[in-house]
C-alpha positions as CSV (number, residue, x, y, z in Angstrom):
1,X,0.0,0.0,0.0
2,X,1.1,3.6,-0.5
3,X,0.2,6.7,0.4
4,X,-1.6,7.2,-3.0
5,X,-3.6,4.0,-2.7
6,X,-4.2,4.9,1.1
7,X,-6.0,8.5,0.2
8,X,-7.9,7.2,-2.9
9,X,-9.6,4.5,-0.2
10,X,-10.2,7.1,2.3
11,X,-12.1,8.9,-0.9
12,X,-14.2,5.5,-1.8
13,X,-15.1,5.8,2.1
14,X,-17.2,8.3,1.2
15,X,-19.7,5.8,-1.2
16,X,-19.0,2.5,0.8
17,X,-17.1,1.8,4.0
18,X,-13.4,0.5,3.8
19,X,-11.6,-1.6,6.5
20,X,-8.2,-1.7,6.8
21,X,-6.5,-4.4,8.1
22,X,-3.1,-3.6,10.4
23,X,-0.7,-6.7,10.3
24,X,2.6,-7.4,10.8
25,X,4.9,-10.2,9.5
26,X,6.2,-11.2,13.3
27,X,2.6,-11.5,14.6
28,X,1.9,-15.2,14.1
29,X,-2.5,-14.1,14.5
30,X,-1.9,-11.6,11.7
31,X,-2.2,-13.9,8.5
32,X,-5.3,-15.7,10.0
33,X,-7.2,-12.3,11.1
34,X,-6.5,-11.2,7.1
35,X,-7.9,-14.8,6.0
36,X,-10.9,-13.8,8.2
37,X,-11.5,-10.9,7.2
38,X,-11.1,-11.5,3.5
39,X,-13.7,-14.2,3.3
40,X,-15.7,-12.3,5.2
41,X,-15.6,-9.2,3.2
42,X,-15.9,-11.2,0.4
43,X,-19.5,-12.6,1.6
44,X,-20.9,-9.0,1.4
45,X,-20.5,-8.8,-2.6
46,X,-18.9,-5.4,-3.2
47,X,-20.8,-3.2,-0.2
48,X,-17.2,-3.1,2.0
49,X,-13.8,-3.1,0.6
50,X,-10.9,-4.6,2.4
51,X,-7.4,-2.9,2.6
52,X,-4.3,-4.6,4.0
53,X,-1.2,-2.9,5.6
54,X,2.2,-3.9,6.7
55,X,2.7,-1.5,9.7
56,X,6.2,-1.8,9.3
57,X,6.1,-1.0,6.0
58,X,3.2,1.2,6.5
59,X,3.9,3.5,9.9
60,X,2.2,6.1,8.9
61,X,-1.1,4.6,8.9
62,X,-0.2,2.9,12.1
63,X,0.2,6.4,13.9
64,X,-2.6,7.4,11.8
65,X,-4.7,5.1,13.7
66,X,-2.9,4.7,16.7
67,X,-2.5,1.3,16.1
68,X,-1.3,-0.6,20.2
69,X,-1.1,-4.4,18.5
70,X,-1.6,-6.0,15.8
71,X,-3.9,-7.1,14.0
72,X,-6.4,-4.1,14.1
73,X,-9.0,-3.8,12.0
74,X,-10.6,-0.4,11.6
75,X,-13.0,0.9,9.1
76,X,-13.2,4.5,7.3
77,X,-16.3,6.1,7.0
78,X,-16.7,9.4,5.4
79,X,-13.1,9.4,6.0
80,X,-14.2,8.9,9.4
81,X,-12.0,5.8,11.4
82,X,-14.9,3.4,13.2
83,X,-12.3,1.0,15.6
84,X,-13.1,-2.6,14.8
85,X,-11.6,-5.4,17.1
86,X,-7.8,-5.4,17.8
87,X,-6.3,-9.2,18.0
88,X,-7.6,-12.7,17.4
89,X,-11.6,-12.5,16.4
90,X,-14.1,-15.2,15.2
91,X,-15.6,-15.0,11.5
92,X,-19.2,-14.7,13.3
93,X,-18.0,-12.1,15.5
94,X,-16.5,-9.9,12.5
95,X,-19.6,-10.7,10.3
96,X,-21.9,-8.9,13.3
97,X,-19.7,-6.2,13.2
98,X,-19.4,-5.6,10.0
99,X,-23.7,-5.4,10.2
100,X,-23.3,-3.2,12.4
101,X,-20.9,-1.3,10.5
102,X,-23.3,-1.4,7.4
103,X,-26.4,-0.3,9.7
104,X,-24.1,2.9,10.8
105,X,-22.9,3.4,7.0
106,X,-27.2,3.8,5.7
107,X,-27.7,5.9,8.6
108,X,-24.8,8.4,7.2
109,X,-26.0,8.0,3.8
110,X,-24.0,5.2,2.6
111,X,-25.2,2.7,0.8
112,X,-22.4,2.3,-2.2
113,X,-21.7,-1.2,-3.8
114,X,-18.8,-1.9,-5.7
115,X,-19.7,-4.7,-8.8
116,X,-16.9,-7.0,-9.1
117,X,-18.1,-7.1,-13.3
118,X,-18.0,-3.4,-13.9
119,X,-14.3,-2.1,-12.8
120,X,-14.7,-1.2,-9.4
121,X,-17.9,1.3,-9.7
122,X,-20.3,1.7,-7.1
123,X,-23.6,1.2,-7.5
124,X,-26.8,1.7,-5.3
125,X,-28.5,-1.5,-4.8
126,X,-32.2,-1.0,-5.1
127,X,-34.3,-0.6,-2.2
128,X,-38.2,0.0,-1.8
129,X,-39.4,3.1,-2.4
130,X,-40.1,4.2,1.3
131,X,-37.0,2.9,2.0
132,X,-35.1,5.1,-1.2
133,X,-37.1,7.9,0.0
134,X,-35.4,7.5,3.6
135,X,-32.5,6.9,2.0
136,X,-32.0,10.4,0.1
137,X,-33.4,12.1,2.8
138,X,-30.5,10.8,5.0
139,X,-28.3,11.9,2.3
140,X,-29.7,15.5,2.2
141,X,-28.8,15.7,6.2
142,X,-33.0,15.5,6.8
143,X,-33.3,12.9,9.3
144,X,-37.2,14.1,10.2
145,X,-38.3,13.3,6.5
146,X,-35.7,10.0,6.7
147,X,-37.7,9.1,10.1
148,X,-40.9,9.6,8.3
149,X,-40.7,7.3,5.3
150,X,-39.6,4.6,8.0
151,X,-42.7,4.8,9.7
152,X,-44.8,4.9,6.4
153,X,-42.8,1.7,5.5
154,X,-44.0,0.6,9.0
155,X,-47.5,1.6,8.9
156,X,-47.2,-0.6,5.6
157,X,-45.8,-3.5,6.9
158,X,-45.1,-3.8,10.6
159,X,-42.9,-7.0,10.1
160,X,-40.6,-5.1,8.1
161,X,-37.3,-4.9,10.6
162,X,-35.3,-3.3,8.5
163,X,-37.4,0.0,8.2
164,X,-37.7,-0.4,12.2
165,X,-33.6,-0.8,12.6
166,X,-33.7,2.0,9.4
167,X,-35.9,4.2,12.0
168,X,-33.8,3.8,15.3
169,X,-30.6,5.2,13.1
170,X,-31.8,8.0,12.1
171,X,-33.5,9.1,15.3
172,X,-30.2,8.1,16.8
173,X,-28.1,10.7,13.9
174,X,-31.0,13.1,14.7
175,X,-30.1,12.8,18.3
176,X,-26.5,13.4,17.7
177,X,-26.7,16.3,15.6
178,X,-28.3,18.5,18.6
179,X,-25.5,16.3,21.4
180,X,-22.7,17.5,19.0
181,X,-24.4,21.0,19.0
182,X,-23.5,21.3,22.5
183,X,-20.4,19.9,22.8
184,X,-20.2,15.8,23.9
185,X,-17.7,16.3,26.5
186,X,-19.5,18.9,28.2
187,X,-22.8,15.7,28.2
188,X,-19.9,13.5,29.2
189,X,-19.0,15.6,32.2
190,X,-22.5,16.7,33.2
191,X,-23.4,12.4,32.9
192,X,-20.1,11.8,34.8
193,X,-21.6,14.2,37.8
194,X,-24.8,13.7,37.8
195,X,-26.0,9.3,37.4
196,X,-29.9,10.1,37.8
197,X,-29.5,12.9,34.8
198,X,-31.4,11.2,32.4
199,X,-30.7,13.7,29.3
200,X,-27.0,13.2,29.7
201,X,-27.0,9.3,30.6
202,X,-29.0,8.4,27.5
203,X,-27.1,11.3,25.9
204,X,-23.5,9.7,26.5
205,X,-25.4,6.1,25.8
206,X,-26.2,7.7,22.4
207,X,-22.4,9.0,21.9
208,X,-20.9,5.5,23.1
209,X,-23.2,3.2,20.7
210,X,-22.5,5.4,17.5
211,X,-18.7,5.5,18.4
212,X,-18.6,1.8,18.8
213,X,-18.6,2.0,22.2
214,X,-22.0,-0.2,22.5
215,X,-21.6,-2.7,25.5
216,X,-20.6,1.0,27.7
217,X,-23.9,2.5,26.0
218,X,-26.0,-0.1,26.6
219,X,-24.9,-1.0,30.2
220,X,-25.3,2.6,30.6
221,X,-28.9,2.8,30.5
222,X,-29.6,-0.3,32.1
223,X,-27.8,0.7,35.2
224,X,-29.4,3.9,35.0
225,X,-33.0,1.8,34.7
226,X,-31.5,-0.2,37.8
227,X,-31.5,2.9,39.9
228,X,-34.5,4.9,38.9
229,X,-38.3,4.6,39.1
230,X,-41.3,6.0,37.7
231,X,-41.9,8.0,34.3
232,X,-37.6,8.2,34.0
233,X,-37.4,4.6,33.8
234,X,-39.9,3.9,31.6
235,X,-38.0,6.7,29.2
236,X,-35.0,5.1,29.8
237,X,-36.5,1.5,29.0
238,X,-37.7,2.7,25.8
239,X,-34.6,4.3,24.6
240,X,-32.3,1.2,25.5
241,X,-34.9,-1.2,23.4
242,X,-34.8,1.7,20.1
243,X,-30.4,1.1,21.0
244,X,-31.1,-2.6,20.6
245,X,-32.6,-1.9,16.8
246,X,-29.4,0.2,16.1
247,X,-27.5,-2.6,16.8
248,X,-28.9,-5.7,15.9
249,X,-31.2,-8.5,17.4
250,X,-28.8,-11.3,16.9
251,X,-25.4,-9.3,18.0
252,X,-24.3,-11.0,21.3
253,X,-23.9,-7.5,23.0
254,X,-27.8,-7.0,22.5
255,X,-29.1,-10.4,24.2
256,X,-26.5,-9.9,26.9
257,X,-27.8,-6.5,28.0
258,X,-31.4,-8.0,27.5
259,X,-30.2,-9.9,30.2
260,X,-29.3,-7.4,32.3
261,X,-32.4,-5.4,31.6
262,X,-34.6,-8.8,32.8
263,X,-32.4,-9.0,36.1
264,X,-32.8,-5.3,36.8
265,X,-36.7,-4.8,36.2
266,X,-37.7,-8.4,37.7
């Protein structure tokens, strides 16, 4: 890889999301994490890409990312990074994150593919017409209009998970815009001060899950839930169940915090 090949990726991050895999020839878990992650990439037919670095031929990009061990897998979003897993991880493990890495890329308005047959171009793979509609509206920054053709798709067909996962995102980026507004460490300080806050707990629990971050966001509101009665609770309940349609029914994270949530109301 060279610098070159490095910024015309971060470019393509901007139509579907890149990963880049950090390896180095003296790490013996190195060539099976790029195995891994090369079949698994591979499975998603052209909506991720997959770039490889030697860090030792590659330092740059190792700073860049701040790279402790290797392997590290992080993905570029929007020229964005999005910290994968660092060291040894199971195919199923990578395959739920790289949902959840998909899930996060629609929200932000991308939804490239890259076609294998036709040189490398993206193309949009088509989607239903609520569900274009929500789509563009993402892409146009108007997460109200997004949220809306999610619930028409809903009021349509309320089996239809992906509009319902489609929904939670972009109330989640709508969320984020106004937490950004007034600075996240300034909600991380107030949450860090004050545990019954409810703004800034579900606030930080909002920052956490769309930083990758999710077990913290997740066990966040539950212990918050743990602690608190009344209207608060019920807020809280019903924000951590919209968290667990951000990030996925089947990821492992989810059923352990639904766990959690059981022990803390029962």
């Amino acid at each position: 890889m060279t610098e070159q090949n490095f910024q015309q990726l971060v470019e393509l991050s901007a139509q579907v999301p890149v990963v880049f895999a950090l390896w180095a020839p003296y790490s013996p878990e190195s060539a099976a994490a790029l195995e891994v992650l090369d079949r698994v990439v591979a499975g998603y037919g052209g909506r991720l890409v997959l770039g490889a670095a030697d860090i030792e031929a590659f330092p740059q990009l190792a700073q860049a990312f701040q790279v402790q061990a290797v392997p590290t897998a992080v993905a570029v979003l929007k020229g964005q990074p999005v910290p994968l897993f660092q060291g040894h991880a199971e195919e199923e493990q990578v395959r739920s994150l790289f949902d959840e890495l998909l899930k996060v890329a629609a929200a932000n308005g991308v939804t490239g593919s890259l076609n294998a047959g036709d040189g490398g171009e993206p193309e949009e793979a088509p989607l239903p017409p609520l569900h274009q509609a929500a789509y563009d509206a993402i892409e146009a920054g108007d997460y109200e209009s997004a949220a809306e053709a999610y619930r028409q798709a809903l009021n349509e067909m309320p089996s239809d998970h992906e509009a319902k996962a489609g929904l939670a995102q972009v109330e989640l980026m709508a969320r984020l815009q106004v937490v950004s507004a007034q600075d996240s460490e300034a909600v991380r300080a107030l949450a860090a001060n004050e545990p019954d806050n409810i703004e800034a707990q579900l606030g930080v629990a909002d920052l956490d899950v769309a930083g990758g971050h999710v077990e913290d966001g997740l066990n966040r509101v539950v212990a918050f839930i743990g602690r608190n009665f009344g209207p608060e609770r019920e807020t809280a309940r019903v924000r951590l169940l919209e968290l667990f349609d951000v990030v996925g029914a089947s990821d492992e994270r989810v059923a352990k915090a639904r766990q959690a949530l059981a022990r803390v109301l029962f």
